[in-house]
C-alpha positions as protocol buffer text, in pm:
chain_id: "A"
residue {
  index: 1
  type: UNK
  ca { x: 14194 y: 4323 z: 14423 }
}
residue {
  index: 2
  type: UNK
  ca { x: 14207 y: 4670 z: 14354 }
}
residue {
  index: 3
  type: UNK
  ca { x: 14514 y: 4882 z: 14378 }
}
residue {
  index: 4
  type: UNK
  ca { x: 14522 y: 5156 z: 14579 }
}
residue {
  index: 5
  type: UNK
  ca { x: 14730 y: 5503 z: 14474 }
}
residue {
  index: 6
  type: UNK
  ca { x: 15015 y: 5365 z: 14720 }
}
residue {
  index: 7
  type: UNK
  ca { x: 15028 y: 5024 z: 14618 }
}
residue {
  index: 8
  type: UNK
  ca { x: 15068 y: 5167 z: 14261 }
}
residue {
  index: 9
  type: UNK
  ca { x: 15340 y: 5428 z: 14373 }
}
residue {
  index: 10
  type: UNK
  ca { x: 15524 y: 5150 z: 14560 }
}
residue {
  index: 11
  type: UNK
  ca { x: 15509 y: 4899 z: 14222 }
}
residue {
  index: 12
  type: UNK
  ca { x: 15622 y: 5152 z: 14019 }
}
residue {
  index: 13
  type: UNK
  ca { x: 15926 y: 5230 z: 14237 }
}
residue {
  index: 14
  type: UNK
  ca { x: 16010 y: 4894 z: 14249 }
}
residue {
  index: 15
  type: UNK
  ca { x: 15982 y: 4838 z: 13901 }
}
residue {
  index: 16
  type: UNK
  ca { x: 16195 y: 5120 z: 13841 }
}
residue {
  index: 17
  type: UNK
  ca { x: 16478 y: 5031 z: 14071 }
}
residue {
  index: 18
  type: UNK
  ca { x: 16484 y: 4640 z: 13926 }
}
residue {
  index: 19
  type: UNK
  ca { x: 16477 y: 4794 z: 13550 }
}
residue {
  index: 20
  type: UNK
  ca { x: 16682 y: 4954 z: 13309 }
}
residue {
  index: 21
  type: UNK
  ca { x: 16623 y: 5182 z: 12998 }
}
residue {
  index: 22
  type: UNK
  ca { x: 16905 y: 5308 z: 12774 }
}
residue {
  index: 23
  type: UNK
  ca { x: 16876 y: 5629 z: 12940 }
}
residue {
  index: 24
  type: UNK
  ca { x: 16923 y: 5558 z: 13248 }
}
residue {
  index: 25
  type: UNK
  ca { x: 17204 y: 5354 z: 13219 }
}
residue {
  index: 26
  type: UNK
  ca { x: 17376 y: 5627 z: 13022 }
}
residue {
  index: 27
  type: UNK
  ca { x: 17280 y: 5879 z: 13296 }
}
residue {
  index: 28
  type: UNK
  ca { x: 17476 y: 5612 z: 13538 }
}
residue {
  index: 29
  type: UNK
  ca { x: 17813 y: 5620 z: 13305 }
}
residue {
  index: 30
  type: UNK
  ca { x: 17792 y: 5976 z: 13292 }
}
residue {
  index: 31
  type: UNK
  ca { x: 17755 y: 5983 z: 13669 }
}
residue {
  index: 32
  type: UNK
  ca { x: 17998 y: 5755 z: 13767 }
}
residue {
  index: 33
  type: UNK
  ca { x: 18286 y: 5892 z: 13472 }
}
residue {
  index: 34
  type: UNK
  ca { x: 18347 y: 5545 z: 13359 }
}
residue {
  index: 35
  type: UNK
  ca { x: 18262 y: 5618 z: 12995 }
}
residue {
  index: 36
  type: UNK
  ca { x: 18539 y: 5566 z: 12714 }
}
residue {
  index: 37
  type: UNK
  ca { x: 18300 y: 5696 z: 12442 }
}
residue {
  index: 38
  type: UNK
  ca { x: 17944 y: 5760 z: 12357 }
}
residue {
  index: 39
  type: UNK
  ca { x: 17911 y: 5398 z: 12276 }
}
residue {
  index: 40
  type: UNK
  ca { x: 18070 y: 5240 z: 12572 }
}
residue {
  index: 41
  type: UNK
  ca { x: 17860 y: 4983 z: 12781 }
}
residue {
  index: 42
  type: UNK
  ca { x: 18063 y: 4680 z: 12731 }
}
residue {
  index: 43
  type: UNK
  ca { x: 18414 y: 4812 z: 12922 }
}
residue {
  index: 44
  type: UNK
  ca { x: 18454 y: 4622 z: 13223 }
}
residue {
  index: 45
  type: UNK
  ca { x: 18506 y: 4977 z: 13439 }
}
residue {
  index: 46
  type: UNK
  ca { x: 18124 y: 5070 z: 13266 }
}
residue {
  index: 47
  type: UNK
  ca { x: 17972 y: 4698 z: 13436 }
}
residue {
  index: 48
  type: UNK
  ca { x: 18128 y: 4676 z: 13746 }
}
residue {
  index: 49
  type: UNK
  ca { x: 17998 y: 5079 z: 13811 }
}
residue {
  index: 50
  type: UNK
  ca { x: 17617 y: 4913 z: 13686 }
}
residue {
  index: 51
  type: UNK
  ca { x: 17659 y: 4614 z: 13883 }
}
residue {
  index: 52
  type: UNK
  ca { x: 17755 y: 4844 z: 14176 }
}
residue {
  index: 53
  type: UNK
  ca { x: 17443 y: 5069 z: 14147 }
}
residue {
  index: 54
  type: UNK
  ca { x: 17233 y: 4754 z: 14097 }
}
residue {
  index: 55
  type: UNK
  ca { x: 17373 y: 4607 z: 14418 }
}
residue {
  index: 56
  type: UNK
  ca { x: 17369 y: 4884 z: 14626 }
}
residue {
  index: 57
  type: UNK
  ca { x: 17020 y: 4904 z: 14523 }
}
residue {
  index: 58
  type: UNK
  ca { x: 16930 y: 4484 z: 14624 }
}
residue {
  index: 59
  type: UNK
  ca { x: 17104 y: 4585 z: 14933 }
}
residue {
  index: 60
  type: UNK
  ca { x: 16843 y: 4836 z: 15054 }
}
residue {
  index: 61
  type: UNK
  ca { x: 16547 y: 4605 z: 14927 }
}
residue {
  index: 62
  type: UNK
  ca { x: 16630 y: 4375 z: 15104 }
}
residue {
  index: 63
  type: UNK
  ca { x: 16713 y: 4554 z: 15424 }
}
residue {
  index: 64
  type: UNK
  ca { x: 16353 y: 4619 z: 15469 }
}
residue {
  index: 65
  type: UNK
  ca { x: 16218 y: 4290 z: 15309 }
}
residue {
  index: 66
  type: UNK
  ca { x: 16460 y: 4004 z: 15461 }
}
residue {
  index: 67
  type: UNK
  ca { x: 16239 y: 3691 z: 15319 }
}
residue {
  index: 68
  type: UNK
  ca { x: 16285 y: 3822 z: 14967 }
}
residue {
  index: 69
  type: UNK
  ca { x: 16493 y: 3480 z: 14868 }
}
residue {
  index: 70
  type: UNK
  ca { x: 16478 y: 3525 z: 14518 }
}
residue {
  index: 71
  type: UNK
  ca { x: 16629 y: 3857 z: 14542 }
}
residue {
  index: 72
  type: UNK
  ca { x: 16908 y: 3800 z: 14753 }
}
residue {
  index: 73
  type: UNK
  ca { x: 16966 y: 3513 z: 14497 }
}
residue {
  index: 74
  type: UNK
  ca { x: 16951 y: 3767 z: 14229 }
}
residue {
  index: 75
  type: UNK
  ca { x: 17237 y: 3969 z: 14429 }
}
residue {
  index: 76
  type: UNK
  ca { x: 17458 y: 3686 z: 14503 }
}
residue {
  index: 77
  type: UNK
  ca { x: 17486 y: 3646 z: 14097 }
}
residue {
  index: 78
  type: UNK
  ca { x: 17551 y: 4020 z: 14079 }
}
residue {
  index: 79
  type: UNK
  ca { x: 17834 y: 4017 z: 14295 }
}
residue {
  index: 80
  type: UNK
  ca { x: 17970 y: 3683 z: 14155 }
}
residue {
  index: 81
  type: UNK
  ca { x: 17973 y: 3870 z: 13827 }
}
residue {
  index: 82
  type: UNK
  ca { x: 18148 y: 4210 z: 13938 }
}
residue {
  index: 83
  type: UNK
  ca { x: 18394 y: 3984 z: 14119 }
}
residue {
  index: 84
  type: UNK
  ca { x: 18504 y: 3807 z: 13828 }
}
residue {
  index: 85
  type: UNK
  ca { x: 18489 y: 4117 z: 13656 }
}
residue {
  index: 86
  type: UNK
  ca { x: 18734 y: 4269 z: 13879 }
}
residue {
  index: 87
  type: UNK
  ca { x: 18948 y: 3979 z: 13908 }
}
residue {
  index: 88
  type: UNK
  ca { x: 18980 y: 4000 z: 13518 }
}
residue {
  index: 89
  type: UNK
  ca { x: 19088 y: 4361 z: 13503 }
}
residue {
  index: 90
  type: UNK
  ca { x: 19338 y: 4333 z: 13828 }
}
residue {
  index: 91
  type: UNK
  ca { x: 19485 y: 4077 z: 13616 }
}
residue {
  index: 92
  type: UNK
  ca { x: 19483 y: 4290 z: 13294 }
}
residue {
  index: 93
  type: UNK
  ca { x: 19565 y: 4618 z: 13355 }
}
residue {
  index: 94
  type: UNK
  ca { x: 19645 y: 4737 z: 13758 }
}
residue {
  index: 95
  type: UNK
  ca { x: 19609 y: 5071 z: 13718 }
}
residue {
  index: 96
  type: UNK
  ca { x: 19210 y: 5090 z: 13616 }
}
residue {
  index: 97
  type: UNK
  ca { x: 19154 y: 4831 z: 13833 }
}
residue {
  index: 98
  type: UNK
  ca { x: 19295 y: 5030 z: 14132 }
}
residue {
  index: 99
  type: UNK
  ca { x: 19105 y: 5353 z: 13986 }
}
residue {
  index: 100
  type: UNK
  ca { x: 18802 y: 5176 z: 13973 }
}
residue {
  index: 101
  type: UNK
  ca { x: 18850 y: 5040 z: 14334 }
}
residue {
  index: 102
  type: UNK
  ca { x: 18917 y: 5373 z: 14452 }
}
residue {
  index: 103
  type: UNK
  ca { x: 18647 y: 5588 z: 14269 }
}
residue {
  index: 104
  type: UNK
  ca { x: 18354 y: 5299 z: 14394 }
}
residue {
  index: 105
  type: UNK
  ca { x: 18513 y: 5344 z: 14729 }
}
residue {
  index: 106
  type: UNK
  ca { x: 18468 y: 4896 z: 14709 }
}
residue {
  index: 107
  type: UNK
  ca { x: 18796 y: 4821 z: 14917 }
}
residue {
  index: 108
  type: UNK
  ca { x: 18959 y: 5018 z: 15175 }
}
């Protein structure tokens, strides 16, 4: 089966909103002002702003495609993992955790 021009534009959309490079995850720090350093990817404020993105982002995929089961599996791990994430820095430090919480706009 041949691909058509839209079939390839809509593949290569998809394939950039499931993936990653270095750059673009640096472009999301910067964006979201989460960065301690140059370095930083590993602070908890720097995942739960990724996870967020990358959720936000399952969220409208599967909005328009609501049999995708192994997606919506893929975001029920994500948000497993950003709530133990922010379970782990409520317990460790209050005041990111409410800066995060406000800046994500995640709780009211």
């Amino acid at each position: 089966m041949k691909l058509t021009n839209q079939n390839k534009e809509n593949k290569e959309a998809i394939l950039k909103t499931f993936t990653f490079n270095n750059s673009d995850k640096g472009d999301l720090f910067r964006a979201f002002g989460f960065k301690k350093s140059e370095q930083d990817s590993g602070s908890s404020e720097s995942q739960i702003a990724l996870f967020t993105y990358r959720i936000k982002h399952l969220t409208d995929h599967l909005s328009v495609k609501k049999k995708d089961h192994a997606t919506k599996l893929g975001l029920l791990k994500l948000v497993g993992k950003r709530k133990r994430l922010l379970a782990y820095l409520k317990k460790e430090d209050l005041g990111r955790y409410r800066t995060i919480i406000s800046s994500l706009g995640l709780r009211k």
